[in-house]
N, C-alpha and C positions, 0 to 999 in steps of 0.2 A: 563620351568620357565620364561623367558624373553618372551613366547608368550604370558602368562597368565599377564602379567606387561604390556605389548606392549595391550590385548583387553581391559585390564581396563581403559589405559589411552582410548583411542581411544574411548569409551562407555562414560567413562568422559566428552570427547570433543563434542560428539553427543548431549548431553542431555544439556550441558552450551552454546552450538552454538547458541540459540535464545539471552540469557541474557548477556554475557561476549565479549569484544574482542579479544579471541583468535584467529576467524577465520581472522583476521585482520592481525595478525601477521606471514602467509604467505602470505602477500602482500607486495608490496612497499611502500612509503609512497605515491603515487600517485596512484589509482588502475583506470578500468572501469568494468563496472555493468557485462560486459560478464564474465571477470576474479573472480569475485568476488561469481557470481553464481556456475564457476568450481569449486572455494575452496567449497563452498557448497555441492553440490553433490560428489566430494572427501572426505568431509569430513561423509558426512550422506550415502555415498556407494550407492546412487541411482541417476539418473538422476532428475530435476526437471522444472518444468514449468518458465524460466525464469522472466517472469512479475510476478508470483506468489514470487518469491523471492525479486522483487523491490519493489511493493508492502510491505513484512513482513520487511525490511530493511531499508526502504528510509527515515522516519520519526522518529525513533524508537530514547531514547535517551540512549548512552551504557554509564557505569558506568563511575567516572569521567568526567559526564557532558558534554560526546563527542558526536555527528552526523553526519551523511553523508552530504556532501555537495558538490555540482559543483563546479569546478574552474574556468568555463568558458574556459577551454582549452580542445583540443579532439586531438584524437591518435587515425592514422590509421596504420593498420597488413595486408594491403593490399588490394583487391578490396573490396568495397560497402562503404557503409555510413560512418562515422568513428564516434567511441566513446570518447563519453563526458568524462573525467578523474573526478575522484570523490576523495575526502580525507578525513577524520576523522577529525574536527576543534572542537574545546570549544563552549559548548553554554549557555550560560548568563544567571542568573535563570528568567531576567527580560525576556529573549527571551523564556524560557523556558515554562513561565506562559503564553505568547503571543498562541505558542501552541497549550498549551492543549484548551485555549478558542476559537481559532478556528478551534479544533479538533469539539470540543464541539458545537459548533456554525455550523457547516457545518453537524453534526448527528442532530440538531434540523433543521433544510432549510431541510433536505433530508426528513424527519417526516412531515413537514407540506408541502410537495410537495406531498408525498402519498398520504397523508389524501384530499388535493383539486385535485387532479383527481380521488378519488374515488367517492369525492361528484358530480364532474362533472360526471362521468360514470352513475353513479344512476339516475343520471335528465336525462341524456339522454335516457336511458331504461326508466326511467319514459316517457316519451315524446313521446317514440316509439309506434305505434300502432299495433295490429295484423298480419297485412300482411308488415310490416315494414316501414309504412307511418309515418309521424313527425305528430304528434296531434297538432292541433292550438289551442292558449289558446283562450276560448270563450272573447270575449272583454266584459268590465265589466258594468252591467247595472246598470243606475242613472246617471251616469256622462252626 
């Protein structure tokens, strides 16, 4: 009985671990991104690709209006780099809206970045000759 109550909740907690902060509530109120990826994978019973979790996490806005944010303070556990401390803060709907539009803004610059090295790749295989020589444009006659 209690193992069947114990994989529901736990299946529960799988499936709301993108939208909710529960996984939040095995942290401190101070966490860093390493600790935060452990609840992760603790909690989804797999390991996972650390940046792949900053990435899904770092921007994201959790219910009552909360996000991850730097304190500008870091915590070292010993030798190497030491990590940034991150915490849950309020964000403003006016911040909110700042955003999405340069969520939005940053997926159109990425769109017209494709599109001008595509036109540039095509002119250059256009330009290109048979044996790999640049074609010179004939200069133009009249002038």
């Amino acid at each position: 009985m209690h193992e069947v109550v114990i994989g529901a909740a736990v299946e529960k907690l799988r499936q709301s671990i993108d939208y909710s902060l529960k996984p939040f509530s095995f942290l401190s109120e101070f966490f860093t991104m390493p600790e935060l990826v452990k609840v992760h994978e603790a909690i989804l019973g797999r390991e996972l690709v650390p940046e792949w979790v900053r990435r899904k996490v770092i921007k994201r806005i959790y219910p009552g209006d909360k996000m991850i944010a730097g304190t500008g303070r870091t915590y070292s556990e010993g030798p190497g780099k030491p990590a940034e401390l991150l915490c849950l803060r309020y964000v403003s709907p006016q911040e909110r809206e700042r955003e999405r539009i340069r969520a939005k803004n940053k997926a159109r610059t990425a769109k017209l970045e494709r599109e001008e090295r595509r036109r540039l790749e095509a002119e250059i295989i256009a330009r290109i000759g048979p044996y790999g020589k640049v074609r010179r444009r004939s200069p133009r006659r009249g002038r």
